[in-house]
FIROMAR-968962 format. One record per residue (C-alpha): x, y, z; residue in one letter; residue number from 1. Coordinates in nm, 3 decimals. Last residue first. Layout:
N
PT       px       py       pz  rest   nr
PT        X        Y        Z     A  NUM
...
end
This chain:
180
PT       px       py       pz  rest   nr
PT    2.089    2.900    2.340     X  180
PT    2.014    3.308    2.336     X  179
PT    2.328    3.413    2.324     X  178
PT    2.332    3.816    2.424     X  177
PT    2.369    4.074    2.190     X  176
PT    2.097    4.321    2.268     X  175
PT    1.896    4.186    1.918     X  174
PT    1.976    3.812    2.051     X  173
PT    2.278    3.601    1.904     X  172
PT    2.202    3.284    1.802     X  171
PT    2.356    2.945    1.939     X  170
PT    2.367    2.657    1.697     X  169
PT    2.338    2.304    1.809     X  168
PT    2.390    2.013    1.575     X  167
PT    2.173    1.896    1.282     X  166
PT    2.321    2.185    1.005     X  165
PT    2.198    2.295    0.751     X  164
PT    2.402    2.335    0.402     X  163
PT    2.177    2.117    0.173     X  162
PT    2.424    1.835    0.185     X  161
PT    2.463    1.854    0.581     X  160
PT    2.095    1.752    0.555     X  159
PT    2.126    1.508    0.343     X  158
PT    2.415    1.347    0.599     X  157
PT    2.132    1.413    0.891     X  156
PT    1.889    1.188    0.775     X  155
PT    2.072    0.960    0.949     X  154
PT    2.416    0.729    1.031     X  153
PT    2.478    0.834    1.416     X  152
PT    2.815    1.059    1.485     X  151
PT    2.666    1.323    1.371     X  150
PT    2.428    1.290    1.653     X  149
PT    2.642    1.223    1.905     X  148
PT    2.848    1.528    1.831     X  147
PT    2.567    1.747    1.884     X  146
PT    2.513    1.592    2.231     X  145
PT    2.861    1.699    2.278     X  144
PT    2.788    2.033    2.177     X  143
PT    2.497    2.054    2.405     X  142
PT    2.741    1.939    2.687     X  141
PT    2.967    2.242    2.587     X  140
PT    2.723    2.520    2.541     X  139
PT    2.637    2.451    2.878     X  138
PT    2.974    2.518    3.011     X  137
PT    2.980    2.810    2.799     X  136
PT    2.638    2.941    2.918     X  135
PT    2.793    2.872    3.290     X  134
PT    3.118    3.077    3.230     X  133
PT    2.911    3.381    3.079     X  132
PT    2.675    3.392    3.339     X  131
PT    2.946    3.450    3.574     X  130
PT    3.100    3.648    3.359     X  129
PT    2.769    3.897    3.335     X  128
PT    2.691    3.865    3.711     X  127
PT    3.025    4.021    3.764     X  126
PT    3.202    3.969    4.088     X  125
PT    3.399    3.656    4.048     X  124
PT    3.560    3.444    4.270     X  123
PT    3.244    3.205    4.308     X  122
PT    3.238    3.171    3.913     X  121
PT    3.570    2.955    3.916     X  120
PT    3.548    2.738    4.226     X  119
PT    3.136    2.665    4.151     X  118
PT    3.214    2.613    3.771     X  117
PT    3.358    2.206    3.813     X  116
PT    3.131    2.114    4.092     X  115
PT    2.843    2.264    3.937     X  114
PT    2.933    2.141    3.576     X  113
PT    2.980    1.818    3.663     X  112
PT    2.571    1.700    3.677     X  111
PT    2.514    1.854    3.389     X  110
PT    2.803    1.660    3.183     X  109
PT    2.694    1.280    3.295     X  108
PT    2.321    1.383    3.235     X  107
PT    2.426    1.444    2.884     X  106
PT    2.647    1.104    2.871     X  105
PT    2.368    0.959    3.006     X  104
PT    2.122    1.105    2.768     X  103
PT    2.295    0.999    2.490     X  102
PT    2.396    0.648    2.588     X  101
PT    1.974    0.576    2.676     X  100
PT    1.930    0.699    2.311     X   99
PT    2.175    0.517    2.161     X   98
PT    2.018    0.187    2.350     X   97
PT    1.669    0.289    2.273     X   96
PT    1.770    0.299    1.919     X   95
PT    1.903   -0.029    1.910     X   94
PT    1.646   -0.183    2.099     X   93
PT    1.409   -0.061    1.849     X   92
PT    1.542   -0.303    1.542     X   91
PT    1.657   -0.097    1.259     X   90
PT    1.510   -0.101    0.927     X   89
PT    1.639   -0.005    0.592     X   88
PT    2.004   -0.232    0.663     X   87
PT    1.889   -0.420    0.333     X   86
PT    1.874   -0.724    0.608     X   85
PT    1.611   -0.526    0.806     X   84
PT    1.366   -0.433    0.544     X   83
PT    1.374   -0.840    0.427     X   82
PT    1.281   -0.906    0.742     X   81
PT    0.997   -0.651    0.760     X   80
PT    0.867   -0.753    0.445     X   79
PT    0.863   -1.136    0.567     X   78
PT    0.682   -1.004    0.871     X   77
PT    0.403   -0.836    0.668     X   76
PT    0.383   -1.155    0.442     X   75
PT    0.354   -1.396    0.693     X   74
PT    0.045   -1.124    0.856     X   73
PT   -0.078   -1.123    0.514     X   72
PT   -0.108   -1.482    0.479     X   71
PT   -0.202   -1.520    0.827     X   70
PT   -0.507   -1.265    0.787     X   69
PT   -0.604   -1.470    0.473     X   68
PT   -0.622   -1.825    0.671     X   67
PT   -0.837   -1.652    0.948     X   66
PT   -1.087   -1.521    0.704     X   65
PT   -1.080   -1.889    0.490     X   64
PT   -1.125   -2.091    0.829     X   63
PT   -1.458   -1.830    0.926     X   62
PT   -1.412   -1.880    1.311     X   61
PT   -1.701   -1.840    1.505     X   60
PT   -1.718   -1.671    1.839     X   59
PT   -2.060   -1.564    1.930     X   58
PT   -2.346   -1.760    1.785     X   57
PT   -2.560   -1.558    1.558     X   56
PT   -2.868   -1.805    1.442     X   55
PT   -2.790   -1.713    1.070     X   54
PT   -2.349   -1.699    1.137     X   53
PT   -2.344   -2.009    1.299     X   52
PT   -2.555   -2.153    0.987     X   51
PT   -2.233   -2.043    0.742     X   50
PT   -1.983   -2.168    0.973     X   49
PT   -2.178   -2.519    1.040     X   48
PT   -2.212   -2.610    0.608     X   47
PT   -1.871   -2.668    0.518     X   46
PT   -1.817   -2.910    0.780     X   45
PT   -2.150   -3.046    0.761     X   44
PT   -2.057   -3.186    0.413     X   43
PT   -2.269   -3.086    0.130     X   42
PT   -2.467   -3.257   -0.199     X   41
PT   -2.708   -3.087   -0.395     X   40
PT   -2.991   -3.296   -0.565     X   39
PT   -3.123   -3.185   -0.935     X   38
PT   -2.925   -3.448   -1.086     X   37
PT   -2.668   -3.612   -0.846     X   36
PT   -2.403   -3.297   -0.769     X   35
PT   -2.117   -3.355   -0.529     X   34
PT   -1.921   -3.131   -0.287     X   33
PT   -2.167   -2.897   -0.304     X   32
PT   -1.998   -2.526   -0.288     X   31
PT   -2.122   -2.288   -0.034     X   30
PT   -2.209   -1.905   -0.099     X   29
PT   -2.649   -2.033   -0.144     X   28
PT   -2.624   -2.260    0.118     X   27
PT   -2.723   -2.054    0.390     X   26
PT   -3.022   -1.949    0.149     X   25
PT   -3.124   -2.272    0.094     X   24
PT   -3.123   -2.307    0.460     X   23
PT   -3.361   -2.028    0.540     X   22
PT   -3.604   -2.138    0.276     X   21
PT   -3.557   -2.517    0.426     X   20
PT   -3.635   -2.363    0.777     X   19
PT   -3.420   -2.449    1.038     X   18
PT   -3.404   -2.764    1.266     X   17
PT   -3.043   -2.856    1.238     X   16
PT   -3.129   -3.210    1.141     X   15
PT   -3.452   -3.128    0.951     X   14
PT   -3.281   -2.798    0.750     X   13
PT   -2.961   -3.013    0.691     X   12
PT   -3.177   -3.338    0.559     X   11
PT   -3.363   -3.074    0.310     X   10
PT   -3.056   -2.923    0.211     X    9
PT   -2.902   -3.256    0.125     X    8
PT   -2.631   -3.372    0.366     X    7
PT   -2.277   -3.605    0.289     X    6
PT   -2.125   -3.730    0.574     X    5
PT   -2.330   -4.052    0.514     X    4
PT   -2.201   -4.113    0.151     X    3
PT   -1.866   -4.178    0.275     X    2
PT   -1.564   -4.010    0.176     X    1
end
């Protein structure tokens, strides 16, 4: 380096026209670059951060804070990575995608079941079998949603462990009626 890039406090408080107090105490978190006796040696470089800070210019970019947050950002992403190839962490298209397939195949089933029960409940008389026929047609695409989700690699295999269940289960109402 040359000796001219190299600033005193006292030259830095005339050039940038601040106090030499005010400066000294700018300088106090910044390493010289060189020491000649009593005389303190910086490079302007090192110095501007620090004095944007004291007159509070808007917008300045501490190198060191902005180095840090990319570390930990590399290392957040590296984690995540590493998450995905030990199978721990699925990307979200994924689960969209299974999602979007479920609720098709549900929407699918709803939207047969009027053309497929209206020839079979329109020939009966009794509200009761009629209402029967539909709650086992519904019964059916919830089922099938059921199946999807057995189907999917989850929390659901401890689950089956412990004895519950993750698929639909009707109950039976105190006047004996299925309730869903």
């Amino acid at each position: 380096m040359e000796q001219n890039d190299r600033y005193t406090a006292t030259r830095l408080s005339a050039e940038l026209g601040i106090d030499n107090r005010k400066m000294r105490d700018i300088l106090t978190p910044i390493n010289p670059v060189e020491i000649k006796g009593k005389r303190k040696y910086y490079i302007l470089r090192d110095v501007l951060p620090h004095v944007a800070k004291f007159i509070g210019a808007p917008n300045v970019v501490d190198i060191n804070v902005e180095r840090a947050r990319k570390t930990a950002a590399e290392a957040e992403i590296a984690e995540l990575e590493l998450l995905e190839k030990k199978g721990q962490l699925v990307p979200m298209v994924d689960i969209v995608n299974t999602w979007l397939e479920m609720i098709s195949a549900c929407r699918s089933k709803m939207l047969s079941m009027p053309a497929k029960l209206a020839p079979v409940v329109a020939v009966e008389d009794s509200p009761a079998i009629c209402k029967s026929l539909i709650e086992e047609q519904v019964i059916e695409a919830l089922d099938e949603i059921a199946k999807w989700l057995d189907e999917e690699p989850n929390e659901s295999d401890s689950r089956a462990e412990s004895g519950s269940s993750p698929g639909v289960e009707t109950t039976i109402d105190d006047d004996g009626e299925s309730v869903g």
